[in-house]
C-alpha positions in Angstrom: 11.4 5.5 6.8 12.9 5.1 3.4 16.3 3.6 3.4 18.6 6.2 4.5 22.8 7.0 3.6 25.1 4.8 1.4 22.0 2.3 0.3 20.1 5.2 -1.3 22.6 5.2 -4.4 22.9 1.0 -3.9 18.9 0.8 -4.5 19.1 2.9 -7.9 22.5 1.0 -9.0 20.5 -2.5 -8.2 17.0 -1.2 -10.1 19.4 -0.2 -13.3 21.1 -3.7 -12.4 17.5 -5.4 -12.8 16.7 -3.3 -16.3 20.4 -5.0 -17.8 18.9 -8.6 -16.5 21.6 -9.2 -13.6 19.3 -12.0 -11.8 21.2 -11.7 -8.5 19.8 -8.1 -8.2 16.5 -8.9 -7.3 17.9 -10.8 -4.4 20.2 -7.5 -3.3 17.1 -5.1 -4.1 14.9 -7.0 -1.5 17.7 -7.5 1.0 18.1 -3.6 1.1 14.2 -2.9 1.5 12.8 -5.5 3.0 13.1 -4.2 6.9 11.5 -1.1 5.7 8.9 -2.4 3.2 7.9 -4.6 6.8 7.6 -1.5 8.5 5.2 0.1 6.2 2.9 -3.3 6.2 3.2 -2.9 10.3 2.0 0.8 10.2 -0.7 -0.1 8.0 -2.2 -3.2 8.9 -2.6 -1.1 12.4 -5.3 0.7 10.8 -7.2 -2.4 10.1 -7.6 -4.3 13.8 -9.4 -7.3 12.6 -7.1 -7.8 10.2 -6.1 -11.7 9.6 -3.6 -10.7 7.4 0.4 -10.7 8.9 3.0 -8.5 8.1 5.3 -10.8 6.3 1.9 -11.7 4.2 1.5 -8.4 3.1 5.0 -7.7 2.1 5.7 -11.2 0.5 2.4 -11.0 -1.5 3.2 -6.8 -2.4 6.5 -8.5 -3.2 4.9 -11.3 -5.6 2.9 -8.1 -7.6 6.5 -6.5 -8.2 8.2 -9.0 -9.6 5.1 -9.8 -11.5 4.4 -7.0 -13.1 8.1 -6.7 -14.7 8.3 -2.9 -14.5 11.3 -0.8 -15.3 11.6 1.1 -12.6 13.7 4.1 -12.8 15.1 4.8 -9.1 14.2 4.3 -5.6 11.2 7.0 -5.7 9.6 4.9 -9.1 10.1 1.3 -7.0 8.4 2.6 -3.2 5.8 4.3 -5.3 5.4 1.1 -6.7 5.5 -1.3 -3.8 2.9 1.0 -2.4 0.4 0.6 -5.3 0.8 -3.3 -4.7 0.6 -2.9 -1.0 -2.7 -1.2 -1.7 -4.0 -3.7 -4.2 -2.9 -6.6 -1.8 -5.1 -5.0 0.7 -8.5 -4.0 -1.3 -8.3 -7.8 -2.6 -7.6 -9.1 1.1 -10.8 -6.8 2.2 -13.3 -7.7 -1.0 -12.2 -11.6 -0.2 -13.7 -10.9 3.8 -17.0 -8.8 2.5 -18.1 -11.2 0.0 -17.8 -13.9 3.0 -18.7 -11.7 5.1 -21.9 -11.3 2.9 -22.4 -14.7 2.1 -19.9 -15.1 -0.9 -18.4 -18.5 0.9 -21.3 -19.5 3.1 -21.1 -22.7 5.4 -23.0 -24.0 7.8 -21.0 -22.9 11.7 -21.7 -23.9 15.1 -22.6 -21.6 17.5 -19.5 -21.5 18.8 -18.1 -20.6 16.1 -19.9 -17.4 15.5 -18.3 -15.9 18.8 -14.7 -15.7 16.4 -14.0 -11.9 15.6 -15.4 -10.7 12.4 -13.9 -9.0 9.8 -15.4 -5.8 10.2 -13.4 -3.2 8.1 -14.0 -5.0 4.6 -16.3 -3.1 3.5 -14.6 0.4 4.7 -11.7 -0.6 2.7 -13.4 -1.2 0.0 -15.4 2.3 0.4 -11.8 3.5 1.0 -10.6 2.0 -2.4 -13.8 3.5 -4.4 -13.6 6.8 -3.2 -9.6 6.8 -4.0 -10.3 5.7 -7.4 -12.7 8.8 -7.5 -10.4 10.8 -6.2 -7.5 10.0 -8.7 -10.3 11.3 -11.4 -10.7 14.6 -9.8 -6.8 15.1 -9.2 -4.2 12.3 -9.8 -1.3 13.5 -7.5 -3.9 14.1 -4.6 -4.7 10.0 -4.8 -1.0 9.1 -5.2 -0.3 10.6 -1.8 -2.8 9.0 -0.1 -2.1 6.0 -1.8 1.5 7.1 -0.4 0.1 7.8 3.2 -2.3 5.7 3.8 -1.4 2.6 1.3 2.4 2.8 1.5 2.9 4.3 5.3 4.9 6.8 4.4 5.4 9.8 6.8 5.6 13.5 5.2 8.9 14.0 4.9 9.3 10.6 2.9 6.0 11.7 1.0 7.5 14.9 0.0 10.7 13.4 -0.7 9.5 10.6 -3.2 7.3 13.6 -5.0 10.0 15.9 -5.2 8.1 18.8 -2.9 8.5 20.4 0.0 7.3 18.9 3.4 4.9 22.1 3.7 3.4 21.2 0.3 3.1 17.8 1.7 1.2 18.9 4.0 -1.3 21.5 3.0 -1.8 18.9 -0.3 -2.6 16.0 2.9 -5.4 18.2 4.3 -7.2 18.9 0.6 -6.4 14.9 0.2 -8.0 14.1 3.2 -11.1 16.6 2.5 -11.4 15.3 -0.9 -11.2 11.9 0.2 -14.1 12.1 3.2 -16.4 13.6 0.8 -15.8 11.1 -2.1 -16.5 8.1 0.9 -19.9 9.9 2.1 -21.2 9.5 -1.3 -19.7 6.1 -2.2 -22.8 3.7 -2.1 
């Protein structure tokens, strides 16, 4: 859930903080959102059971993207929208890193005993996932931001339809065409 009451308007005041270059901002900023950005990693590193990668991993690595990428953002919608475009590309680099070992990429020679360890198994998906998302952003651009939303960012419907400004039935209705769009993009990713 997004942050809720008096820190909504503290978030925006911080983010036009960060665009004047107050330093201490960025400190604030990811006091206030950390707890929920964690929340979102949790929710969506449950979809991938194999996964090696933690929680605090994801959100410190999203967080490392951010600050990177020295964006503007304009309010609290622009920044989750774009903490879950780096939780998403944080995630397709994690699952193209297992599938090319996975494949071979970093081949060594193991024991038996260590071939029992789990494998990453939902690599490729992700990376299926990732193609088919790219596709779909093609055929309709706001369809692939609320999955990227959803699925990348673990946002419920309400938050969703909040950050895009819509209703929670629009939400929803645009959810099921997403989700249709999407499984027939994956069947014919290769």
């Amino acid at each position: 859930m997004i942050a809720e009451g008096d820190t909504r308007g503290e978030i925006t005041a911080l983010l036009v903080a960060l665009r004047q270059g107050e330093p201490a901002a960025m400190e604030r900023l990811i006091s206030l959102v950390y707890d929920d950005l964690r929340r979102r990693a949790r929710r969506h590193l449950r979809q991938l059971p194999h996964a090696t990668l933690s929680t605090t991993g994801l959100v410190h690595e999203a967080y490392l993207k951010l600050v990177s990428s020295s964006a503007a953002w304009q309010d609290r919608n622009h920044f989750f929208g774009a903490a879950s475009k780096a939780m998403r590309s944080v995630v397709v680099d994690y699952a193209r890193k297992r599938f090319a070992q996975k494949r071979g990429g970093f081949a060594r020679r193991v024991e038996f005993d260590e071939c029992l360890l789990p494998v990453e198994e939902n690599a490729a998906e992700m990376l299926a996932i990732h193609a088919a998302l790219d596709q779909l952003a093609l055929v309709d651009a706001q369809l692939a931001e609320l999955v990227e939303l959803r699925f990348f960012g673990g946002l419920s419907i309400e938050d969703a339809a909040h950050l895009l400004k819509v209703s929670d039935s629009t939400i929803k209705r645009e959810w099921t065409k997403a989700r249709t769009l999407l499984f027939q993009l994956l069947r014919e990713v290769p």
